[in-house]
N, CA and C atoms as an extended XYZ file, in Angstrom:
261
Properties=species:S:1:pos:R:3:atomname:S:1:resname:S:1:resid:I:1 pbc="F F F"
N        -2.910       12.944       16.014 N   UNK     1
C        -1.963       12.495       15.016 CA  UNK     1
C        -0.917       13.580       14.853 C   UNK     1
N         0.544       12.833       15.352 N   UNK     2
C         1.560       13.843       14.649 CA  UNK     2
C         1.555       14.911       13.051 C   UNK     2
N         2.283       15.369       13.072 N   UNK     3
C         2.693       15.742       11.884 CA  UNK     3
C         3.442       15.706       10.830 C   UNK     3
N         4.534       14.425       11.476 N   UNK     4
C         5.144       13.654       10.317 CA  UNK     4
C         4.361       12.198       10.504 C   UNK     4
N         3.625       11.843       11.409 N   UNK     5
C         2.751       10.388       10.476 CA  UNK     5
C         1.447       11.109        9.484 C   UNK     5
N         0.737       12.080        9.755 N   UNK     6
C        -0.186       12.323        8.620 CA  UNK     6
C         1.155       12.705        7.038 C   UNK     6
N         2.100       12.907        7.633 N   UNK     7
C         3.493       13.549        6.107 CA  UNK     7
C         3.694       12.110        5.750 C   UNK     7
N         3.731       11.193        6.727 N   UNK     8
C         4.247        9.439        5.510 CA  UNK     8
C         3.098        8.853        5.259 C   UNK     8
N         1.870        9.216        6.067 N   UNK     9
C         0.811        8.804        5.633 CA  UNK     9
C         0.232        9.396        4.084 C   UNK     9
N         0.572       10.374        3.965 N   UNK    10
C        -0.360       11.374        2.381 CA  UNK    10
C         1.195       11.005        1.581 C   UNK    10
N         1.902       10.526        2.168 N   UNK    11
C         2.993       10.016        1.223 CA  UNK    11
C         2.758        8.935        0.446 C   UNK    11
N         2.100        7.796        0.869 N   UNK    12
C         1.266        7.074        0.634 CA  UNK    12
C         0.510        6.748       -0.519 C   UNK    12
N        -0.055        7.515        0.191 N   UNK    13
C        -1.784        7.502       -0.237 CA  UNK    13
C        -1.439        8.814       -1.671 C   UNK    13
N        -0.194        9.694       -1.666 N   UNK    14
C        -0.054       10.443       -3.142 CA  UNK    14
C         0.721        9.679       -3.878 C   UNK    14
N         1.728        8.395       -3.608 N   UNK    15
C         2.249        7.653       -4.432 CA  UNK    15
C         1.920        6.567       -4.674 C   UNK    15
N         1.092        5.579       -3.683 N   UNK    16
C         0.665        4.372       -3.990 CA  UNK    16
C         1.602        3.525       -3.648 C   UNK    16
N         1.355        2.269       -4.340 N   UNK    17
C         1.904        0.810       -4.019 CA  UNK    17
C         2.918        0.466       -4.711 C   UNK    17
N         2.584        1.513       -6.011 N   UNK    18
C         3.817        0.548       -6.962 CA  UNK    18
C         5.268        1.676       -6.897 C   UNK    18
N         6.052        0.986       -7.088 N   UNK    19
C         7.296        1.106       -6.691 CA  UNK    19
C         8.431        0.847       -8.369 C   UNK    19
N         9.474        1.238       -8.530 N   UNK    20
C         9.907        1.629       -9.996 CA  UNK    20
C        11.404        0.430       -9.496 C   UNK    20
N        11.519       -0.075       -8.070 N   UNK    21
C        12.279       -1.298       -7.883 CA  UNK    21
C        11.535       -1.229       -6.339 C   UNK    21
N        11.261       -2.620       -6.679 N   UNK    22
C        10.484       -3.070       -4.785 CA  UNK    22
C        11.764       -3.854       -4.684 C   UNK    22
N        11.950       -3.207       -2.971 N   UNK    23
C        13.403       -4.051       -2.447 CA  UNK    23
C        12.954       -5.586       -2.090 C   UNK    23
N        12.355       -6.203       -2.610 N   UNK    24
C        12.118       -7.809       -1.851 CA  UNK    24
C        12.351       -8.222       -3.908 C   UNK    24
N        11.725       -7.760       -4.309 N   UNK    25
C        11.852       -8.420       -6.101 CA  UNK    25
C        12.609       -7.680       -6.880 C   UNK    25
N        13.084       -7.001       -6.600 N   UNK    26
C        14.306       -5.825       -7.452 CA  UNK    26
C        13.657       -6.045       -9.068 C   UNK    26
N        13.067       -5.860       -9.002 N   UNK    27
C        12.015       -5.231      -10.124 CA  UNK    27
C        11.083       -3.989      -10.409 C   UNK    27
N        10.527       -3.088      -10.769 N   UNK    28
C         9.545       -1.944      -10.635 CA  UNK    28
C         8.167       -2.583      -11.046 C   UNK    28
N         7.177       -1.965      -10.358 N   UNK    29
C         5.831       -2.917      -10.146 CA  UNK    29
C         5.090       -2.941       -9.385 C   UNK    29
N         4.401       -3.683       -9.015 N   UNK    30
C         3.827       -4.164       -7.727 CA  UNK    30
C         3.947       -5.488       -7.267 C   UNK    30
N         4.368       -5.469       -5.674 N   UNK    31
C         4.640       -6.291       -5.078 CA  UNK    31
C         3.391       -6.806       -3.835 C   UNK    31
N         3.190       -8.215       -4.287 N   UNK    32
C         1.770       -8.195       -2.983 CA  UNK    32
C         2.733       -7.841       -1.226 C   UNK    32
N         3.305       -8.205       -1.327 N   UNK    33
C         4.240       -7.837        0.011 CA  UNK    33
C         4.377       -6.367        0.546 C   UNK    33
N         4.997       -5.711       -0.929 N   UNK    34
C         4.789       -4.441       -0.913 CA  UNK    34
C         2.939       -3.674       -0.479 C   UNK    34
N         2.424       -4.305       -1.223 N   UNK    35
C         1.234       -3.716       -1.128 CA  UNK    35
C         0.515       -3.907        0.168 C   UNK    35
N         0.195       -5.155        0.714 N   UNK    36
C        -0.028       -5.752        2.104 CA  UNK    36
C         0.821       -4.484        3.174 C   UNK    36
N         2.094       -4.657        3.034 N   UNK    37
C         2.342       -3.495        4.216 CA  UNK    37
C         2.012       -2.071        3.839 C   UNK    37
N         1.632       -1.361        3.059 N   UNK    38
C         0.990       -0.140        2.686 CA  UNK    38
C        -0.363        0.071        3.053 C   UNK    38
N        -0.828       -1.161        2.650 N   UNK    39
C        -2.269       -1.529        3.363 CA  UNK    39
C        -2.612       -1.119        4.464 C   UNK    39
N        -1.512       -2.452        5.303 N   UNK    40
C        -1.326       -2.213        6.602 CA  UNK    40
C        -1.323       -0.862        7.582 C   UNK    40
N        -0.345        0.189        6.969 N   UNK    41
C        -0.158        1.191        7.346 CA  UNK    41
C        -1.479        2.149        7.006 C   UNK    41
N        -1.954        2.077        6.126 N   UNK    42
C        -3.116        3.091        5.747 CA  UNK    42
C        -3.967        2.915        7.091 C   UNK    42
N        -3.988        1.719        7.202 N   UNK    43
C        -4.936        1.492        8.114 CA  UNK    43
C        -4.808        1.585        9.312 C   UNK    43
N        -3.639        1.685        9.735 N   UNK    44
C        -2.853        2.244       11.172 CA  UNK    44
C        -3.199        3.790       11.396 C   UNK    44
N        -2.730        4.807       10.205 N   UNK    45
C        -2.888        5.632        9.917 CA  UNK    45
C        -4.597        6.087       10.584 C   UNK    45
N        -5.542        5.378        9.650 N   UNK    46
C        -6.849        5.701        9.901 CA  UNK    46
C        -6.979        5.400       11.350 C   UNK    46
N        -6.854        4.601       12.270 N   UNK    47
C        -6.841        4.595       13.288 CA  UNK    47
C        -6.309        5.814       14.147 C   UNK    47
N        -5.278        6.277       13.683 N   UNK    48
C        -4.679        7.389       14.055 CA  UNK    48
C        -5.507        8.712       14.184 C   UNK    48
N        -5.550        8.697       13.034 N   UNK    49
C        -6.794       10.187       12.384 CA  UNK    49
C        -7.884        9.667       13.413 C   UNK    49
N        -8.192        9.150       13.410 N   UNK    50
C        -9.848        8.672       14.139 CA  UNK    50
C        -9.388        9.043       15.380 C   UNK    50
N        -8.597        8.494       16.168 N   UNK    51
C        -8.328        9.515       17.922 CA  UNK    51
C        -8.406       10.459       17.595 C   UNK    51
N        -7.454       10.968       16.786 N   UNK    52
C        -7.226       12.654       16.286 CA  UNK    52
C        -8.316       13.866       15.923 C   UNK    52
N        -9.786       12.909       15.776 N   UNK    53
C       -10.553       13.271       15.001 CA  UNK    53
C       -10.785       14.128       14.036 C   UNK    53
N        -9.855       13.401       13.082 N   UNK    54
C       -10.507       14.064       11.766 CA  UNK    54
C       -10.606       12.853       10.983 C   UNK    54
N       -12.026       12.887       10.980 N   UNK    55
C       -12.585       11.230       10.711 CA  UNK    55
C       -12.471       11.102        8.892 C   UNK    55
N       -12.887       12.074        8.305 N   UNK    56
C       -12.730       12.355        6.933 CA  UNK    56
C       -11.267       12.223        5.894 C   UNK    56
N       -10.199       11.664        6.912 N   UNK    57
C        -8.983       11.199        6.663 CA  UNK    57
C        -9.051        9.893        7.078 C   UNK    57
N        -9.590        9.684        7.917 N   UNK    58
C        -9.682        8.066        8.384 CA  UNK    58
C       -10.679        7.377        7.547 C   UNK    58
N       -11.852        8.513        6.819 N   UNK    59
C       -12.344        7.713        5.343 CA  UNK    59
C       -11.970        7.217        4.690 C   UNK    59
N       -11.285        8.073        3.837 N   UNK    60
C       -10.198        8.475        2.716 CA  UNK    60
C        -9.082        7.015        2.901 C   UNK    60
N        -8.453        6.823        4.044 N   UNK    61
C        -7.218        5.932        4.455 CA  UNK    61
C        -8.161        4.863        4.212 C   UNK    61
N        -9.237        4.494        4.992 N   UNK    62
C        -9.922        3.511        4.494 CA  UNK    62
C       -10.237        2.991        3.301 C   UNK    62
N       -10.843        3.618        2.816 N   UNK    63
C       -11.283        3.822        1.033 CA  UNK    63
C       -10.309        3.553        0.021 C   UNK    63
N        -8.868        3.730        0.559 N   UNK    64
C        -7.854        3.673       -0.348 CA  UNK    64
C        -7.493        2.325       -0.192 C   UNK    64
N        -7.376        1.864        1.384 N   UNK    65
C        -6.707        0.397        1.361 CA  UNK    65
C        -7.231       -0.176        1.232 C   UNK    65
N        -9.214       -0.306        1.143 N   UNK    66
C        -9.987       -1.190        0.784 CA  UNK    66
C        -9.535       -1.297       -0.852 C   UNK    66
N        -9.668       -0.444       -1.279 N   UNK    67
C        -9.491       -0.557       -2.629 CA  UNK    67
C        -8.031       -1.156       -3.674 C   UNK    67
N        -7.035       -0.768       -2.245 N   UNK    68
C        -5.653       -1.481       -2.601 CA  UNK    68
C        -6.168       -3.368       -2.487 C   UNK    68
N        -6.716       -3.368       -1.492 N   UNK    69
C        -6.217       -4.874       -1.647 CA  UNK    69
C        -7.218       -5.733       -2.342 C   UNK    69
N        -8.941       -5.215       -2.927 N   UNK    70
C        -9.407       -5.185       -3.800 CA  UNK    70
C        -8.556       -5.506       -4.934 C   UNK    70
N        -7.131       -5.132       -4.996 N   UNK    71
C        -7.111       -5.304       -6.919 CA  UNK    71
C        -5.911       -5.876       -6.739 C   UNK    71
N        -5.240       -6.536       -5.498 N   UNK    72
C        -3.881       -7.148       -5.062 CA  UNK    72
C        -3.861       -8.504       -6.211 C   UNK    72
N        -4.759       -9.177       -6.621 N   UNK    73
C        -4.293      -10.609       -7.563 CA  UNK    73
C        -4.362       -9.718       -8.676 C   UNK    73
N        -5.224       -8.619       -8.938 N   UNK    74
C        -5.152       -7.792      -10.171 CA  UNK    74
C        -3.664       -7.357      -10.705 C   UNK    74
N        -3.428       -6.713       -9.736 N   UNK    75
C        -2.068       -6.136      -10.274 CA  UNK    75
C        -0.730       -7.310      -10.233 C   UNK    75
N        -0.853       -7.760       -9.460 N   UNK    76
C         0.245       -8.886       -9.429 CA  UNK    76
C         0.573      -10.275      -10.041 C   UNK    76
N        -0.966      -10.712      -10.051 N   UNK    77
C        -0.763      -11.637      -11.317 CA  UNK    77
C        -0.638      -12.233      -12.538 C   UNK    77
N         0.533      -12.615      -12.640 N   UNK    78
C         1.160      -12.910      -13.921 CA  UNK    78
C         1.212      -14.050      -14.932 C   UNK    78
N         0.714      -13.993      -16.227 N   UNK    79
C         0.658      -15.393      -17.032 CA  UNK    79
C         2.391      -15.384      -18.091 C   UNK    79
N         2.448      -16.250      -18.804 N   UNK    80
C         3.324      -16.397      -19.873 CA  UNK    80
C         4.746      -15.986      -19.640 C   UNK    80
N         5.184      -15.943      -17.896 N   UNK    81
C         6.635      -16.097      -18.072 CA  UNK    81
C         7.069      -17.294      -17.339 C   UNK    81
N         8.338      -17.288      -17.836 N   UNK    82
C         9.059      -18.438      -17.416 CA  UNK    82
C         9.617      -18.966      -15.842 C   UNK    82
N         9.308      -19.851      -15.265 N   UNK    83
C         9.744      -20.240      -14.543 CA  UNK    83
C        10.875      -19.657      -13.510 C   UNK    83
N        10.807      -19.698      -12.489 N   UNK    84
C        11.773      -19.407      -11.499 CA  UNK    84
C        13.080      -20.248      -11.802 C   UNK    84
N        13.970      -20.089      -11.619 N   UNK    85
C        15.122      -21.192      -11.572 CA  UNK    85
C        14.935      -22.553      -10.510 C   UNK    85
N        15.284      -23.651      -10.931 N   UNK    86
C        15.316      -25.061       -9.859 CA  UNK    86
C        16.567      -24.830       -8.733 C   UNK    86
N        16.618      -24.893       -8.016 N   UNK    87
C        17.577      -24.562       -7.076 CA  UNK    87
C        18.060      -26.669       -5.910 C   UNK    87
């Protein structure tokens, strides 16, 4: 594993999913879209570390995105607002 994918990888994994405006909902939050590709990447990542062997990062990457997408309807779903616009 390079040394700038373990740098966007712990970028990651030290900021998380939520985002203060996600570019697909121009809102701050969490986005399942957002979160799904973070996922994604953690887990690229761990694959990475694992050739690399340092398997104890490829835990860790694991552990985190299991746990991201564990709580994906958690964080994202929403009651008591209004409607999208009819288009």
């Amino acid at each position: 594993m390079g040394l700038w994918q373990k740098k966007a990888i712990t970028f990651l994994l030290k900021n998380g999913p939520y985002t203060s405006q996600d570019r697909w909902e121009e809102e701050g939050g969490f986005s399942p879209f957002t979160m799904a590709t973070e996922i994604a990447a953690l887990l690229a990542g761990a694959e990475l570390a694992e050739i690399s062997n340092e398997k104890d990062f490829a835990i860790y990457c694991r552990e985190t995105a299991d746990s991201w997408n564990d709580t994906i309807e958690y964080r994202t779903y929403v009651t008591g607002t209004p409607p999208g616009p009819k288009t």
